[in-house]
N, C-alpha and C positions, 0 to 999 in steps of 0.2 A: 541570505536565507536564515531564517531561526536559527539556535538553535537550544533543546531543550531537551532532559529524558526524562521514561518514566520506570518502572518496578520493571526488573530482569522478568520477561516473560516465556515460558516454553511452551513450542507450540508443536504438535502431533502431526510429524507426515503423514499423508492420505494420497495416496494415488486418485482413488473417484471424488468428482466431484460432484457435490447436490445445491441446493441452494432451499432456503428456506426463508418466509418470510412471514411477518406476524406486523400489524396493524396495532397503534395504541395511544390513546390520545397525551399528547406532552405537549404543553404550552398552548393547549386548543387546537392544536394539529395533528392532522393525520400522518402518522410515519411509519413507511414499509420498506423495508430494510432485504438484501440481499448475501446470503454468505456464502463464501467458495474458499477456496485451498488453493493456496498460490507457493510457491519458493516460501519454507519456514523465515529464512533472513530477511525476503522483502515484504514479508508483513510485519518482522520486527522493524525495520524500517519506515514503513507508513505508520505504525503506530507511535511511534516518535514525533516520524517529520509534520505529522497533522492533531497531534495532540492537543491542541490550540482546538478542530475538528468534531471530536468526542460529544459525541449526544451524552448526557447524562443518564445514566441507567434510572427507569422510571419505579424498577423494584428495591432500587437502592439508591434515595440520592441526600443520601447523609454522608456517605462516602468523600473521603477529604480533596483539596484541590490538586492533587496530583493523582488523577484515579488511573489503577492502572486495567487492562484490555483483561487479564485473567484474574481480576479480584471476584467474578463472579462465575456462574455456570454458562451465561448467555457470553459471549464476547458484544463487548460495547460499540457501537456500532461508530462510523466516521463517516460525519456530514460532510462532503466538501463542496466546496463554493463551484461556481460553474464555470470560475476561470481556467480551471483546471481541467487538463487532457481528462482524465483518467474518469471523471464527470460523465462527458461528452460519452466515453466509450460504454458508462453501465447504461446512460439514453439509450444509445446507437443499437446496442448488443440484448438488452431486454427484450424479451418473446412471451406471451402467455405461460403458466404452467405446462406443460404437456401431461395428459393421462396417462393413468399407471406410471406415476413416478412419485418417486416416494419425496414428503414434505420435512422429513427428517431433515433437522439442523449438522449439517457436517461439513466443517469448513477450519481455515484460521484465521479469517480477517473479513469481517462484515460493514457492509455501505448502506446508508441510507439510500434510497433509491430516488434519482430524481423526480421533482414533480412539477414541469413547465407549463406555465400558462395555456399553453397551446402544444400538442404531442401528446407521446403516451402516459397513458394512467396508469400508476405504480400497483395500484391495486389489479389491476387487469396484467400488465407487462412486467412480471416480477421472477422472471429465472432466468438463468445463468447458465447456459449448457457448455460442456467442456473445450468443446472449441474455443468459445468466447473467454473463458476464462484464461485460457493461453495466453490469446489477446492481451486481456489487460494488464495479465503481469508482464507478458513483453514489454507493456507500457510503462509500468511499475519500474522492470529494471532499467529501460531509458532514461526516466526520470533520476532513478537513484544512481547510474553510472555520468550522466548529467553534472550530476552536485558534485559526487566525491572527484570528478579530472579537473572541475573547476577548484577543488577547494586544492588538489595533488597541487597544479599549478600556482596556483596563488602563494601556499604555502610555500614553495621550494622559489620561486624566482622572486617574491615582495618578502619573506621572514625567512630564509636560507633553513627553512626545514624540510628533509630529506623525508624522499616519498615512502620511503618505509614506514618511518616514524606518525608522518600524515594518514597511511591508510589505520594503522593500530588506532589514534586517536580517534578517526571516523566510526571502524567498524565497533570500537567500547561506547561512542558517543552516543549510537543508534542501536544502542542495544543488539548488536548482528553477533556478539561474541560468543561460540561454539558453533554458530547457524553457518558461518560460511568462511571458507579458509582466508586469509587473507594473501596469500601465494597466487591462488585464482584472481582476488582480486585485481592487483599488480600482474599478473600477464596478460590480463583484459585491456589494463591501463596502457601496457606499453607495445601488444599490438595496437591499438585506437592510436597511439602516438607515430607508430612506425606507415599507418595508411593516412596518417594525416600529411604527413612529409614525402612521401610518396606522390602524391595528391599535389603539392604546392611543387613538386619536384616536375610533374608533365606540366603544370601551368606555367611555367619560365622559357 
C-alpha cells in the first residue's frame, strides 16, 4: 500500500451527524458529494491513505500538489475507485434526503457519491443517516486496523522492528497524531493476535 502524507489536519468532534451535498460541474461532470463525522483519527487516516483520491477543490484549484482537506472552509471531498469496500457502502447506505432535515454541512470527512451506470442517482440518493454512518467508519476502522497488523507484522518478523516503534511510525505517518492513543492501538493489536492463536489453537 502507499504510502504518503499531507498537512497536519484538525478535525472537530461532533456527536450528530448531517450530511450535505452540493452539485458542480468539474471536468464536465456532475459531482455530489456526501459528509458525516466519523472517529476524528479515522478520517485523518483516509485522508492520507486516499490522497492520491482528492477531487480538486473547484473554488480553489491553484492550490499546490499536496492539498491538504482543511486548506479551505468546504473539506475536499475523496473520489474513490469502486474497488473499494467503503465505495460499495456510500451505494448501499444512500437514501433520499428526508424532510425537515437540515441541509447544513456538518461533518469531518466528505465522499464523492457514487454514480453507476445503472443504480441510484447521487442527485436523488445523497444522505447519510447515523446509523449508516456507524457503518462505514466500522468499515473505515477494518480497513485501517487491516494496514497497520499487516504493516505491525511485516515490520517486527522481515526488519526486526518492534511493534511499539511500528505503531508511532504508522500513527505520525497518517497524520492520527493527538487523534488516538497509540496504547489503544496495541491492545487492539494484541487482543486480534491473542483470537487469532486461539482460533489456529481449536483447528489442531
Amino acid at each position: 500500500m502507499g504510502i504518503f502524507s499531507i498537512n497536519q489536519t484538525e478535525f472537530t468532534v461532533q456527536r450528530a451527524v448531517y450530511t450535505y451535498f452540493f452539485i458542480t460541474n468539474f471536468k464536465k461532470f456532475p459531482m455530489v458529494t456526501v459528509t458525516i463525522n466519523i472517529k476524528p483519527y479515522l478520517a485523518g487516516y483516509m485522508y492520507v491513505r486516499y490522497r492520491q483520491s482528492l477531487e480538486p477543490d473547484p473554488e480553489n484549484q491553484s492550490h499546490s500538489s499536496s492539498p491538504s482537506p482543511s486548506s479551505s472552509k468546504r473539506l475536499i471531498p475523496i473520489h474513490l475507485s469502486h474497488i473499494t469496500p467503503v465505495y460499495h457502502f456510500l451505494h448501499q447506505l444512500s437514501v433520499p434526503h428526508p424532510q425537515n432535515t437540515s441541509w447544513k454541512e456538518i461533518g469531518n470527512i466528505c465522499f464523492v457519491l457514487p454514480k453507476p451506470r445503472n443504480g441510484k442517482n447521487p442527485e436523488v440518493y445523497n444522505y447519510i443517516g447515523n446509523d449508516s454512518a456507524l457503518i462505514i467508519e466500522k468499515e473505515i476502522e477494518t480497513e485501517m486496523k487491516a494496514e497497520l497488523y499487516s504493516f505491525l507484522l511485516d515490520n517486527k518478523f522481515n526488519k526486526g522492528v518492534m511493534f511499539k516503534k511500528s505503531i508511532e511510525q504508522f500513527v505520525e505517518h497518517y497524520e492520527m497524531v493527538g487523534l488516538v492513543q497509540e496504547e489503544t492501538l496495541m491492545r487492539a493489536f494484541q487482543r486480534w493476535r491473542k483470537l487469532v492463536k486461539e482460533e489456529k489453537a481449536i483447528k489442531l
